[in-house]
VOBA-1610 file (N, C-alpha, C; in pm, whole numbers, padded with zeros to 5 digits, always signed):
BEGIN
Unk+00084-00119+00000Unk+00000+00000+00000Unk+00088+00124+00000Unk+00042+00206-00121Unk+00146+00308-00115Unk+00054+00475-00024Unk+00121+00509+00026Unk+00081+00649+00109Unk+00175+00738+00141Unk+00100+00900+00135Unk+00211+00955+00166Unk+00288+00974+00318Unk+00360+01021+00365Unk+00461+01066+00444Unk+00311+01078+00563Unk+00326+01046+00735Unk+00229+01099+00852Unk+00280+01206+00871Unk+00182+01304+00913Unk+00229+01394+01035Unk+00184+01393+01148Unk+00254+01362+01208Unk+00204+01335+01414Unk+00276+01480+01465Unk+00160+01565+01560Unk+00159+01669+01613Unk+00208+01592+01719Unk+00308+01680+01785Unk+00320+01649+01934Unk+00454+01675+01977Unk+00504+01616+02105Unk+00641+01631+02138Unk+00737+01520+02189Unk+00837+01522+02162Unk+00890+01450+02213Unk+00854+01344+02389Unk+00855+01469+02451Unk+00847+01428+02552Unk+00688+01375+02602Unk+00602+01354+02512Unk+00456+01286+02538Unk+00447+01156+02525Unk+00411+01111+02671Unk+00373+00974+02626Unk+00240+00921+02568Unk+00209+01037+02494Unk+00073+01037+02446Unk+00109+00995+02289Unk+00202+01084+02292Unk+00279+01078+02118Unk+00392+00990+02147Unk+00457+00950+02206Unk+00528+00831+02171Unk+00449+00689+02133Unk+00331+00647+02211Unk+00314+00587+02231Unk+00248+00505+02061Unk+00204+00666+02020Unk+00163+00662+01818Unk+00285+00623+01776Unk+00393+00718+01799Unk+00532+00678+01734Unk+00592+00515+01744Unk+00565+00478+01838Unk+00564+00316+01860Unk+00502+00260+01754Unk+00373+00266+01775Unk+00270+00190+01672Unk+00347+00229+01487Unk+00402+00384+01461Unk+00442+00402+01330Unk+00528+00338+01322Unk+00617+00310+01413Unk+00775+00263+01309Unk+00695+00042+01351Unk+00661+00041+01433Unk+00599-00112+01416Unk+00553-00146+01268Unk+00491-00051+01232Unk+00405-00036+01114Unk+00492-00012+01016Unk+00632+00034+00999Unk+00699+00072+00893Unk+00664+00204+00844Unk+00553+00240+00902Unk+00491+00381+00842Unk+00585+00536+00840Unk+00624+00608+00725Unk+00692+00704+00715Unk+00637+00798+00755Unk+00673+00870+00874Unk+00613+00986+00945Unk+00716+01080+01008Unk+00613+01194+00993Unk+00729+01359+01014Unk+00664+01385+01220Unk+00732+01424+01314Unk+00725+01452+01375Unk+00714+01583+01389Unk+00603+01650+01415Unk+00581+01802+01416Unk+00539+01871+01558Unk+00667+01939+01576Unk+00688+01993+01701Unk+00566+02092+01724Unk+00465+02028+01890Unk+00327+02122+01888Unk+00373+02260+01936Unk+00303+02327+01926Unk+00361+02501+01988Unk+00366+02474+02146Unk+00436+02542+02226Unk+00511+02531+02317Unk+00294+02582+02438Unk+00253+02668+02405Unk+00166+02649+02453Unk+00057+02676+02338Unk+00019+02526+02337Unk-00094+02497+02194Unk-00231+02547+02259Unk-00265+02642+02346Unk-00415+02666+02387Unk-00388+02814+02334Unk-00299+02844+02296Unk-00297+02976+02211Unk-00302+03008+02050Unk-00256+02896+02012Unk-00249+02857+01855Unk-00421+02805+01794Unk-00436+02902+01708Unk-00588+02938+01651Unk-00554+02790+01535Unk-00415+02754+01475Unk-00439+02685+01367Unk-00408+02530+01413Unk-00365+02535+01600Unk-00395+02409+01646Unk-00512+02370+01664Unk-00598+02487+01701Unk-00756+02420+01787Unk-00781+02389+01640Unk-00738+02479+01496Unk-00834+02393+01402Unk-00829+02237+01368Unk-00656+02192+01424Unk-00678+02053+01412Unk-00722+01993+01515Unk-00755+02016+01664Unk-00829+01950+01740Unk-00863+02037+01838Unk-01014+02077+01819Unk-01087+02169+01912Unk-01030+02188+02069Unk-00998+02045+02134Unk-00926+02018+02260Unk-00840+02099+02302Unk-00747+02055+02160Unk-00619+02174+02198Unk-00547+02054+02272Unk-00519+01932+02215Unk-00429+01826+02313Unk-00366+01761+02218Unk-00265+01735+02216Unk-00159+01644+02157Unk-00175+01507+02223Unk-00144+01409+02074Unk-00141+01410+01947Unk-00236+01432+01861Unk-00219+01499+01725Unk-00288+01494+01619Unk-00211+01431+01560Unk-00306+01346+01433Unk-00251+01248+01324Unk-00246+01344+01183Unk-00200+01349+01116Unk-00256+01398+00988Unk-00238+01322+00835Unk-00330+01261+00794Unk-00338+01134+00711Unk-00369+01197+00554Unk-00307+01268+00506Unk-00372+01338+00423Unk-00510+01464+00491Unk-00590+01443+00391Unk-00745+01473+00421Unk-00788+01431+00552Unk-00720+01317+00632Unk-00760+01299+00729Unk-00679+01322+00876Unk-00786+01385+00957Unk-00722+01447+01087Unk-00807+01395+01215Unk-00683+01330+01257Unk-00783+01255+01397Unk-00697+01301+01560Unk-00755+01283+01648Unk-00679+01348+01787Unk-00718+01222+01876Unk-00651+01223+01951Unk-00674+01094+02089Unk-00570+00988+02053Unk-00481+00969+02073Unk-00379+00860+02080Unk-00397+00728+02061Unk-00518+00652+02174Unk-00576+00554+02135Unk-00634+00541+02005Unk-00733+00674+01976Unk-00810+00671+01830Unk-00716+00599+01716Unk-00602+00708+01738Unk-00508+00704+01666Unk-00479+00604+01648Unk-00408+00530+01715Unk-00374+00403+01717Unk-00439+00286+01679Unk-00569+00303+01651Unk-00682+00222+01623Unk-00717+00196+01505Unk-00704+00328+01432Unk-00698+00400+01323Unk-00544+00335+01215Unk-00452+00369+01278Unk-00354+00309+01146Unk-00369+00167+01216Unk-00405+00093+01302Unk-00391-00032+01263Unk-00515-00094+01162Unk-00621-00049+01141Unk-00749-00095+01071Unk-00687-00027+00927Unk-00632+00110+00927Unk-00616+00159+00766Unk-00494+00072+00701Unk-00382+00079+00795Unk-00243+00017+00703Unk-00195-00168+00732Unk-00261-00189+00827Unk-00238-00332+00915Unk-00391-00389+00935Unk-00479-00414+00876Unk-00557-00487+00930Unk-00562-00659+00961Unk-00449-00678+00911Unk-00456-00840+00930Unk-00381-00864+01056Unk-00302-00754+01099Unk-00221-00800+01197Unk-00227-00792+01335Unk-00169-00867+01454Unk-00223-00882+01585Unk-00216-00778+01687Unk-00207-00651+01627Unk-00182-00522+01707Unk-00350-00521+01792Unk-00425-00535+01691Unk-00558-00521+01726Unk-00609-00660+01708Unk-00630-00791+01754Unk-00701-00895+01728Unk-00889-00865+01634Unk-00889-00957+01593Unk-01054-00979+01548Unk-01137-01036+01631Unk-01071-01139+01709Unk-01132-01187+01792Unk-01223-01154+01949Unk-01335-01177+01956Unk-01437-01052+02013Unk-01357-01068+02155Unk-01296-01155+02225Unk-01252-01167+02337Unk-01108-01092+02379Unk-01011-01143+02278Unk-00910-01090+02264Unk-00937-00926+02223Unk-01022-00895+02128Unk-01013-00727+02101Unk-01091-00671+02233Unk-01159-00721+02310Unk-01244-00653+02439Unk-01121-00658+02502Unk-01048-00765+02499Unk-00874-00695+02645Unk-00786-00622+02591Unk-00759-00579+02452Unk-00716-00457+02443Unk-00825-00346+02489Unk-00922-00349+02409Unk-01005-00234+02472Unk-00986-00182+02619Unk-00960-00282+02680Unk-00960-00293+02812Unk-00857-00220+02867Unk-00740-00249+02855Unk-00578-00143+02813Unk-00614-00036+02789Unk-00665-00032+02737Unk-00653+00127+02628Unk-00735+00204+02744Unk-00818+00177+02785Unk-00911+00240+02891Unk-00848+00250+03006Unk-00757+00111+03051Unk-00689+00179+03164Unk-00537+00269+03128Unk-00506+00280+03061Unk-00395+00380+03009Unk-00462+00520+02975Unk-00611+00525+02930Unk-00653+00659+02996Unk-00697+00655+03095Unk-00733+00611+03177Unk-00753+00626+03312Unk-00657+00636+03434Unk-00661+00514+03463Unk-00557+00482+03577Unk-00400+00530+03525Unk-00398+00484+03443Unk-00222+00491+03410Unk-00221+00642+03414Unk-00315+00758+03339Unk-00262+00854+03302Unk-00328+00962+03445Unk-00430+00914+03534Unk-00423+00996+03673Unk-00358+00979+03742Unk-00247+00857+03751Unk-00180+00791+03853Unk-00042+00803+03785Unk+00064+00759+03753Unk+00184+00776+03725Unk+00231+00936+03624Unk+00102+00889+03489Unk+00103+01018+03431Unk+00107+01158+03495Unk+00045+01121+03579Unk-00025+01274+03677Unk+00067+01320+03730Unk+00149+01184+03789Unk+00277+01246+03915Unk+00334+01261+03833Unk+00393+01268+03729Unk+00530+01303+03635Unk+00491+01457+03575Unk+00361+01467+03541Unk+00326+01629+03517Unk+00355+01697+03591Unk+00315+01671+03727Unk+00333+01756+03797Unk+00471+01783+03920Unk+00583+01665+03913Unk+00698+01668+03947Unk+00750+01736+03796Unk+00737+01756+03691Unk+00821+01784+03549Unk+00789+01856+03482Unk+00612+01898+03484Unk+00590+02033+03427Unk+00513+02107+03491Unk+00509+02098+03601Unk+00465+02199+03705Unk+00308+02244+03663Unk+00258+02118+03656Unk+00121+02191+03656Unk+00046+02110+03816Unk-00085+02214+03847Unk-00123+02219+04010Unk-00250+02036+03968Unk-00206+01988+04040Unk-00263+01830+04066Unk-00266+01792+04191Unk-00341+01677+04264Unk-00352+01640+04383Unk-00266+01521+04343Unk-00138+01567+04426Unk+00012+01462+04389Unk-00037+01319+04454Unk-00106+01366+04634Unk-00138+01215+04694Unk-00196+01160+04611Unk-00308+01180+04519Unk-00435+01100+04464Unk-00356+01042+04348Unk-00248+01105+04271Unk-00219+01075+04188Unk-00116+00963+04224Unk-00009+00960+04361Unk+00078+00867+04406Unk-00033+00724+04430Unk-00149+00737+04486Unk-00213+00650+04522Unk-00256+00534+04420Unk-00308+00619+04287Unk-00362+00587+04210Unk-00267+00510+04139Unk-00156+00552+04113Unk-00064+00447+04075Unk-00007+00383+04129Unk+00017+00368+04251Unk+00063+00284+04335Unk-00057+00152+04339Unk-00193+00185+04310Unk-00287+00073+04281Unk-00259+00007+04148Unk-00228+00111+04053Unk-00248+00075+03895Unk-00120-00064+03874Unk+00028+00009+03944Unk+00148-00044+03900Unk+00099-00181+03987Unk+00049-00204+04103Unk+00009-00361+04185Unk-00105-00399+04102Unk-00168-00366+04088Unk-00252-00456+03975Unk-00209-00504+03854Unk-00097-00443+03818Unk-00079-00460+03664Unk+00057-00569+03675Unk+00108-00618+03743Unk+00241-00634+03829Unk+00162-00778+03879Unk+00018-00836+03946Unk-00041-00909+03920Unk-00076-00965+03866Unk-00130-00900+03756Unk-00153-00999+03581Unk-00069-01000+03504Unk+00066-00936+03539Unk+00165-00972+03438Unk+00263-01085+03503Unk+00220-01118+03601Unk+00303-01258+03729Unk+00294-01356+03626Unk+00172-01405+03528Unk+00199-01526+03467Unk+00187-01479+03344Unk+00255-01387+03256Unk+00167-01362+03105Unk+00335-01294+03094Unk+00339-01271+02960Unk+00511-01183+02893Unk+00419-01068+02851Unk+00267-01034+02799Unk+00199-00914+02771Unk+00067-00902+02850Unk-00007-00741+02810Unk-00076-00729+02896Unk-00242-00822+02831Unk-00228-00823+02684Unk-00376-00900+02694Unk-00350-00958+02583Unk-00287-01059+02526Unk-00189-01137+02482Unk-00074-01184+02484Unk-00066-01304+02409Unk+00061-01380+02430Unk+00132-01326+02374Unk+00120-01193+02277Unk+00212-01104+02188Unk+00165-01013+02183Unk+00252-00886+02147Unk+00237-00745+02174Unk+00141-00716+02113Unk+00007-00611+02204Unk-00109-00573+02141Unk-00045-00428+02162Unk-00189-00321+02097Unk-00209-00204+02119Unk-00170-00155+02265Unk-00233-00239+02340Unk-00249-00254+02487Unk-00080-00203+02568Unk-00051-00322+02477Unk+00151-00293+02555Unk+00150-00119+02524Unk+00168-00072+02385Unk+00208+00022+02373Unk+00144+00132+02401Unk-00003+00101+02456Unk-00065+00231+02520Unk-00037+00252+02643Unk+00055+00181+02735Unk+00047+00155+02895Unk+00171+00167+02887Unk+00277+00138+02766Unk+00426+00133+02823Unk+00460+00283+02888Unk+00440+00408+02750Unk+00540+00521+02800Unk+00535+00562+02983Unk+00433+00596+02974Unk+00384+00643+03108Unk+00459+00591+03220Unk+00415+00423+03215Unk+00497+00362+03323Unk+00615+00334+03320Unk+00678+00350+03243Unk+00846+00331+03234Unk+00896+00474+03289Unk+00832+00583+03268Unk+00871+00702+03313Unk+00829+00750+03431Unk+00730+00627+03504Unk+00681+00662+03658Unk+00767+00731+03717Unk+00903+00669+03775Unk+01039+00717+03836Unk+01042+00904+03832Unk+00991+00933+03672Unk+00941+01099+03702Unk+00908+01176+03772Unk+00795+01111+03810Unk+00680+01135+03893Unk+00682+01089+04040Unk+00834+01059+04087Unk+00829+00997+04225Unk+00775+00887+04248Unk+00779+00777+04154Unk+00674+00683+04161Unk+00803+00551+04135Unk+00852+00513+04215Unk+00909+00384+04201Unk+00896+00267+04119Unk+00953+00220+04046Unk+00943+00090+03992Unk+01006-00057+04068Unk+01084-00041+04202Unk+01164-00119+04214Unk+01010-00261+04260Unk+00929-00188+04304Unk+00837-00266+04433Unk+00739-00402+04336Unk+00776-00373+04150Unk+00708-00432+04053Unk+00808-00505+03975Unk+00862-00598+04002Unk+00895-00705+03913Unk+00869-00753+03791Unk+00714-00766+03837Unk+00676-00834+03697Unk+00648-00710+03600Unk+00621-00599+03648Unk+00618-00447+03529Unk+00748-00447+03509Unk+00855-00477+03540Unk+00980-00417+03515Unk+00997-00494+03391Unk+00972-00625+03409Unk+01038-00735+03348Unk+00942-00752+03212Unk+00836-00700+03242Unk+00702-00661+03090Unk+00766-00557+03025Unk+00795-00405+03080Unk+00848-00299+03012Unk+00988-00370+02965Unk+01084-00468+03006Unk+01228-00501+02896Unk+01193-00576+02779Unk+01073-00633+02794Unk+00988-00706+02688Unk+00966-00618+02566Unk+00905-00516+02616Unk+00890-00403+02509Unk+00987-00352+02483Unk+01115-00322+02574Unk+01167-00245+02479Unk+01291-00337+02412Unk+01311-00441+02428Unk+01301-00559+02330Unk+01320-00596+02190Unk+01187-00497+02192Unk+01087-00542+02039Unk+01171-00454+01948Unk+01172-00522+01823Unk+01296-00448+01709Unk+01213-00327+01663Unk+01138-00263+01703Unk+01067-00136+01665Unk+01121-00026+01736Unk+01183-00047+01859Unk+01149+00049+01981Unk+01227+00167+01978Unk+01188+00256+02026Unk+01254+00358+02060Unk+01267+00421+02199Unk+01349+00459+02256Unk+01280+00532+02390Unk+01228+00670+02418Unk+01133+00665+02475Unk+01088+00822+02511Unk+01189+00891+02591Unk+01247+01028+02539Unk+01352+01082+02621Unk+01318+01075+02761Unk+01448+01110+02827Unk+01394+01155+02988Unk+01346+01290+02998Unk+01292+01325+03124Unk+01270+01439+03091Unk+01349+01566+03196Unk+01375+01654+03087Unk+01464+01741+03186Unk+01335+01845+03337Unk+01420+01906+03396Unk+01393+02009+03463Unk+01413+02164+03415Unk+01357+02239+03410Unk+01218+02202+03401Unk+01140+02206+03251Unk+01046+02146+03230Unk+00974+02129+03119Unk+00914+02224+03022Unk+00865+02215+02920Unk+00723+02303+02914Unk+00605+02208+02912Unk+00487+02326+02897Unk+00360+02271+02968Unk+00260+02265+02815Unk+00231+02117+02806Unk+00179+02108+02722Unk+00068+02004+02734Unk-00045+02008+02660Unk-00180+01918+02719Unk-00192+01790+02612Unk-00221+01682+02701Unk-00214+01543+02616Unk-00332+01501+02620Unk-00381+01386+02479Unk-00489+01334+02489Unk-00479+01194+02446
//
């Protein structure tokens, strides 16, 4: 399938947009990384690509989509549909679904949260957010005790919507030592002959909104 060149809005330092950038180079897909404006709630020709005003945007040609997961959902059905990023199978695609929901949820109030706000200084309730991942990383650290992925025997969507965040907990004051079996899932991923790593992140940041 021939197509032209992606453009993924966003920044380096998002594990919102890495987590697309994962899924592109998995995919082989040729894509431009386009640095978002430093504060995108001011840019009139960002809200036109996503009213939100949150990074990532995709840009597929004619087509413009926002939400990371979407995203992700999206080039695997347009450029990969045969392959096991996303299963067909109604059981197997409900436990990615399942991922994907807790990587916006839990993952991104709980580890995500503490790393915003230890790294880009935005005002958050740090306890709720330490708590919340301190539940997320023991639960997830549980079901990964007998499995090498989170909802397959091989890398789904799922891995790569849950990796950035939690590999960069340590950001956010959030320990990895107390999770074994997350430690030993995240070397899994980064592993995989696709990978790249999400930089670290310096002190101090800029402030930019993810979706």
């Amino acid at each position: 399938m021939t197509h032209n060149t992606l453009i993924l809005h966003g920044t380096p330092l998002s594990g919102h947009a890495h987590r697309v950038e994962l899924l592109l180079r998995a995919l082989s897909l040729p894509y431009r990384l386009e640095p978002a404006p430093a504060d995108i709630r001011r840019g009139d020709a960002f809200r036109r690509l996503n009213p939100f005003q949150q990074i990532p945007v995709l840009e597929d040609g004619a087509t413009v989509l926002s939400d990371s997961n979407a995203i992700m959902v999206y080039l695997v059905k347009r450029y990969a549909p045969d392959s096991d990023w996303l299963p067909d199978d109604p059981i197997a695609a409900a436990a990615v679904q399942r991922w994907l929901s807790v990587a916006a949820g839990e993952v991104m109030h709980g580890p995500a949260t503490a790393r915003l706000i230890h790294q880009f200084g935005i005002s958050d309730d740090i306890g709720r957010a330490e708590r919340v991942a301190q539940r997320v990383l023991a639960w997830m650290d549980e079901h990964l005790g007998g499995r090498a992925f989170l909802a397959a025997e091989h890398p789904t969507l799922a891995d790569l919507a849950c990796y950035s965040y939690v590999a960069h907990a340590p950001e956010g004051g959030i320990p990895l030592s107390p999770y074994p079996a997350v430690r030993a899932w995240l070397g899994r991923v980064e592993a995989l002959p696709f990978f790249s790593p999400m930089p670290a992140s310096p002190l101090p940041a800029q402030r930019t909104a993810h979706g």
